[in-house]
MOPAC internal coordinates of N, CA, C and O (Angstrom, degrees):
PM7 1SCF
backbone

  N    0.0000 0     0.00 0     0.00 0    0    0    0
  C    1.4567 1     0.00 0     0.00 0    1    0    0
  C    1.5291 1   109.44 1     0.00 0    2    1    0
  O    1.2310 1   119.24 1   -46.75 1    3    2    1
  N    1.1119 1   119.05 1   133.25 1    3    2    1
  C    1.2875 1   135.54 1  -172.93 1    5    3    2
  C    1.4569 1   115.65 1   -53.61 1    6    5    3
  O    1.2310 1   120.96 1   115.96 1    7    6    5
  N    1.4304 1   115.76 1   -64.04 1    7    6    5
  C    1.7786 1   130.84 1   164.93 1    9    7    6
  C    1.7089 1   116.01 1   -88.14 1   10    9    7
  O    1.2310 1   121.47 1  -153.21 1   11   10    9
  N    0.9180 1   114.80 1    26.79 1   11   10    9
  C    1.5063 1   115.60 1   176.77 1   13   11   10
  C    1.7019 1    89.05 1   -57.21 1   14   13   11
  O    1.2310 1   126.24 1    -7.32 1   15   14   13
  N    1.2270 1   105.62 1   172.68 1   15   14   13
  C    1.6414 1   123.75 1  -157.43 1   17   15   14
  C    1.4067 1   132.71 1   -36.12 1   18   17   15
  O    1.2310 1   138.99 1  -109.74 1   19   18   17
  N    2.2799 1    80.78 1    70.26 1   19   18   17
  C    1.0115 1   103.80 1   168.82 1   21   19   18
  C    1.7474 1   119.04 1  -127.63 1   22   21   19
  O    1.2310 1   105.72 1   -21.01 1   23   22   21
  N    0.8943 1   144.09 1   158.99 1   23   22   21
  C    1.4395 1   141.19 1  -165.56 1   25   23   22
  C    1.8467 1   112.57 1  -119.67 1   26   25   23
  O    1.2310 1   131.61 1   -50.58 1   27   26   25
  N    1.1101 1    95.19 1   129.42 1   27   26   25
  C    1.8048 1    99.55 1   171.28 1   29   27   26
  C    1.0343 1    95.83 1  -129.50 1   30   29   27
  O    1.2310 1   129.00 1   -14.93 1   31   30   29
  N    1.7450 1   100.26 1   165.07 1   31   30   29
  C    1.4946 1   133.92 1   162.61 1   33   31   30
  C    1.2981 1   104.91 1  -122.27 1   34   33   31
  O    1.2310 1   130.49 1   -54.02 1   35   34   33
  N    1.6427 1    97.36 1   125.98 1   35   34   33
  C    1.5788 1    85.61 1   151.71 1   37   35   34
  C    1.4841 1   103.99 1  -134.99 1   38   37   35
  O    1.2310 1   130.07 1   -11.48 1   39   38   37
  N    1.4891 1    98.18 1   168.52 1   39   38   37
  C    1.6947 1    99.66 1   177.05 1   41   39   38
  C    1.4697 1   115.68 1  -121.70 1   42   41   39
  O    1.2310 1   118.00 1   -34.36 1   43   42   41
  N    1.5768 1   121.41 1   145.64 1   43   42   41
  C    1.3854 1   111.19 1  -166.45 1   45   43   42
  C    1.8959 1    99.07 1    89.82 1   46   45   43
  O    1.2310 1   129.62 1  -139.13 1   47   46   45
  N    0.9910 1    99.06 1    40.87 1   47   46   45
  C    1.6052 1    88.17 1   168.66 1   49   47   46
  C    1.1603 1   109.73 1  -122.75 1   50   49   47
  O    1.2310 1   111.99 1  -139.61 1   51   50   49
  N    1.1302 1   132.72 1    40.39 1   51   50   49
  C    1.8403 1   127.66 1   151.84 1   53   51   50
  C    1.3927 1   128.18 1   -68.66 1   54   53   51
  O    1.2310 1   125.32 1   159.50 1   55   54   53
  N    1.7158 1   107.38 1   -20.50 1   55   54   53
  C    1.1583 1   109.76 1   172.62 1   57   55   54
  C    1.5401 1   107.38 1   173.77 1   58   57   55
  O    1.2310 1   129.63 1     1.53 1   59   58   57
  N    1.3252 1    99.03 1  -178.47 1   59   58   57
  C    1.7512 1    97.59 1  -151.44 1   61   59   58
  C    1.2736 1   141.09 1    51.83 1   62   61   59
  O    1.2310 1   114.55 1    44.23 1   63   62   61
  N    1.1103 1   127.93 1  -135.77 1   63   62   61
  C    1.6094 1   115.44 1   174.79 1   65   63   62
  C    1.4869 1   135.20 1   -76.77 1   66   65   63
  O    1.2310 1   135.23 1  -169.19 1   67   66   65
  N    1.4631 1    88.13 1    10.81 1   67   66   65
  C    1.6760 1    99.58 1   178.21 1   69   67   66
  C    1.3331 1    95.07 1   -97.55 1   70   69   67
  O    1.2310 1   116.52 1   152.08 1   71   70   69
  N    1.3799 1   124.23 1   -27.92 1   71   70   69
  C    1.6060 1   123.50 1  -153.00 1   73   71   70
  C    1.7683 1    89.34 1   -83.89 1   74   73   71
  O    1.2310 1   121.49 1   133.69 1   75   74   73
  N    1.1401 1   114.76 1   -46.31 1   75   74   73
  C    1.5584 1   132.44 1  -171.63 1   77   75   74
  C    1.4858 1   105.21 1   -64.20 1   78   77   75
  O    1.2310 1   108.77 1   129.98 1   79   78   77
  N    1.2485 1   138.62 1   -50.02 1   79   78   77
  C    1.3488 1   157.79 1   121.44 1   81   79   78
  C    1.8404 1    95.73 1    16.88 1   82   81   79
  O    1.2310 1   125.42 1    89.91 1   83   82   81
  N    1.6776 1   107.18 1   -90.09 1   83   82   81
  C    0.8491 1   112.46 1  -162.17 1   85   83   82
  C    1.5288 1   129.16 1   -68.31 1   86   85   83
  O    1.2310 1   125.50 1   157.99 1   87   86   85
  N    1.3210 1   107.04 1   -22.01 1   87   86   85
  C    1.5788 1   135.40 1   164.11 1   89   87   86
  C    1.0836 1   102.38 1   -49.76 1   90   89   87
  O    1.2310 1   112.10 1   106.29 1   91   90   89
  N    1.9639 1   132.50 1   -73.71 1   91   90   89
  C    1.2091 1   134.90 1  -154.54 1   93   91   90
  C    1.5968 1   104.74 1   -82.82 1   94   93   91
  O    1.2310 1   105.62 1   175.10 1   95   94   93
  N    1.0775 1   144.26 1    -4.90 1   95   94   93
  C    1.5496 1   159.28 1   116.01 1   97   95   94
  C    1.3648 1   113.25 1   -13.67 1   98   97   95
  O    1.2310 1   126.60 1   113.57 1   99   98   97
  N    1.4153 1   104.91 1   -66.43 1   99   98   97
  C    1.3542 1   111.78 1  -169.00 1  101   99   98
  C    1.3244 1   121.55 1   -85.92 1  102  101   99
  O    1.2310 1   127.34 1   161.06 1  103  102  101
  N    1.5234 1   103.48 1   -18.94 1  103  102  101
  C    1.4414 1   116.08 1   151.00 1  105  103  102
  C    1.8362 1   142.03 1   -44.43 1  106  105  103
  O    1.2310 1   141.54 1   139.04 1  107  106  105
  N    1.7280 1    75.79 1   -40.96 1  107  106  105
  C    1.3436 1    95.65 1  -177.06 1  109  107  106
  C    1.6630 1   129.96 1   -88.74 1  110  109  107
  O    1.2310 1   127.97 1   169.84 1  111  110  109
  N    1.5966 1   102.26 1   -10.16 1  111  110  109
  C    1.4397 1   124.22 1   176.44 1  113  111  110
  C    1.2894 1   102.32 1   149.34 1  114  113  111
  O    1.2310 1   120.78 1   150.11 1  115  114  113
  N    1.4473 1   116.11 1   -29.89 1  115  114  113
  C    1.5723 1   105.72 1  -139.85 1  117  115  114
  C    1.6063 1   114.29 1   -60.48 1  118  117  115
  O    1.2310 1   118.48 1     5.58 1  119  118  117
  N    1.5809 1   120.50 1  -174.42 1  119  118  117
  C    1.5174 1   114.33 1   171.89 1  121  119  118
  C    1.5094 1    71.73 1  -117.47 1  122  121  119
  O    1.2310 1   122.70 1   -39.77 1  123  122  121
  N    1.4633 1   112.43 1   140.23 1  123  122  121
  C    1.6090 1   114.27 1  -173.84 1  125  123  122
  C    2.1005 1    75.13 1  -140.41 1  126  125  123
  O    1.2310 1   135.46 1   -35.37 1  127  126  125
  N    1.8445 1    87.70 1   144.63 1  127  126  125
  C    1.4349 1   108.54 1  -178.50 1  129  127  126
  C    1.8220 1    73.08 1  -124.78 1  130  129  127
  O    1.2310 1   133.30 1   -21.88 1  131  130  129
  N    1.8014 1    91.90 1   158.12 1  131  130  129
  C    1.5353 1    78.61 1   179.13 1  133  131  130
  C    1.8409 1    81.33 1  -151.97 1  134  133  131
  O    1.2310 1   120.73 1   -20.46 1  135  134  133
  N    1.5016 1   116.20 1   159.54 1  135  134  133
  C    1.1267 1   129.94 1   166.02 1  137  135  134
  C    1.5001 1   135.46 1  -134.72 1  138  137  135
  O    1.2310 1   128.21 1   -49.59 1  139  138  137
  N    1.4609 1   101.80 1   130.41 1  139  138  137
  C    1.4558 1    86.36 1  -169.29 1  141  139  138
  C    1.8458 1   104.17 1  -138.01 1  142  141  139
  O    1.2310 1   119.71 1   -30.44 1  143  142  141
  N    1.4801 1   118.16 1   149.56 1  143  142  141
  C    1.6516 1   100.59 1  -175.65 1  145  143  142
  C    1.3644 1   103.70 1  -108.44 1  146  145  143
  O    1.2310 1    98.90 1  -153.33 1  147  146  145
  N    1.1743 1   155.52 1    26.67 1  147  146  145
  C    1.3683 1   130.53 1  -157.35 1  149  147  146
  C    1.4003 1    92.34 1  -146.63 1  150  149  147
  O    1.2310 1   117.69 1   118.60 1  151  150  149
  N    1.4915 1   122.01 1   -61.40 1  151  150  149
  C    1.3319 1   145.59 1  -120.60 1  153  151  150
  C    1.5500 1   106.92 1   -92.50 1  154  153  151
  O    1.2310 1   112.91 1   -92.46 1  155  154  153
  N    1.2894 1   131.00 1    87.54 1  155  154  153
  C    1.3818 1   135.15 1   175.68 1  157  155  154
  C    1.3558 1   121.08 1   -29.07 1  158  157  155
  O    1.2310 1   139.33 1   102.19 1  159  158  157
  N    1.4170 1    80.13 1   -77.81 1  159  158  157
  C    1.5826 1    83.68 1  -173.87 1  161  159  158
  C    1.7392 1   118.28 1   -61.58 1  162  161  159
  O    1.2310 1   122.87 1   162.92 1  163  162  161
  N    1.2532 1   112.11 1   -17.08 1  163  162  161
  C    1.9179 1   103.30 1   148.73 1  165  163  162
  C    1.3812 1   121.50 1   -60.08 1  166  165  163
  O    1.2310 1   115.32 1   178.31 1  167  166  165
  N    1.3406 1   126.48 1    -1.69 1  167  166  165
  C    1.5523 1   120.71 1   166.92 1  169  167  166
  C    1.5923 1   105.14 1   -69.80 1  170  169  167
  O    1.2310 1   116.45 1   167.29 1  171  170  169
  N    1.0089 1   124.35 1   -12.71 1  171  170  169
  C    1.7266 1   123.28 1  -156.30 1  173  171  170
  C    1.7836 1    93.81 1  -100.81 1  174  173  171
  O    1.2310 1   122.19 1   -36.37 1  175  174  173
  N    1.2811 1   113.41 1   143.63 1  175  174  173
  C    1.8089 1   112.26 1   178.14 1  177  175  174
  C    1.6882 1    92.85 1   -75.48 1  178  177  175
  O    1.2310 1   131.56 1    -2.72 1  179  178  177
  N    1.0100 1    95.29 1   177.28 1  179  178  177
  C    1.6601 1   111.86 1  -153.55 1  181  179  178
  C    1.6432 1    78.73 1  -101.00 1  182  181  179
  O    1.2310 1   120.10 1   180.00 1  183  182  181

């Protein structure tokens, strides 16, 4: 795995390409923290 024990942030991940962002991250190993201010339905786990 590409990001195995490695960690990101991203911000703007409730949806769209932040949300996708953080998915293919977490796909890849990463420990992804993610932030988002607006976006409801980013309160829900993926």
């Amino acid at each position: 795995m590409l990001f195995q024990d490695k960690n990101v942030v991203i911000t703007g991940a409730g949806r769209g390409i932040g949300k996708r962002l953080a998915l293919g991250f977490a796909e890849q190993g990463a420990t992804v923290l993610v932030h988002y201010a607006h976006a409801r339905q980013g309160q829900k786990k993926w």
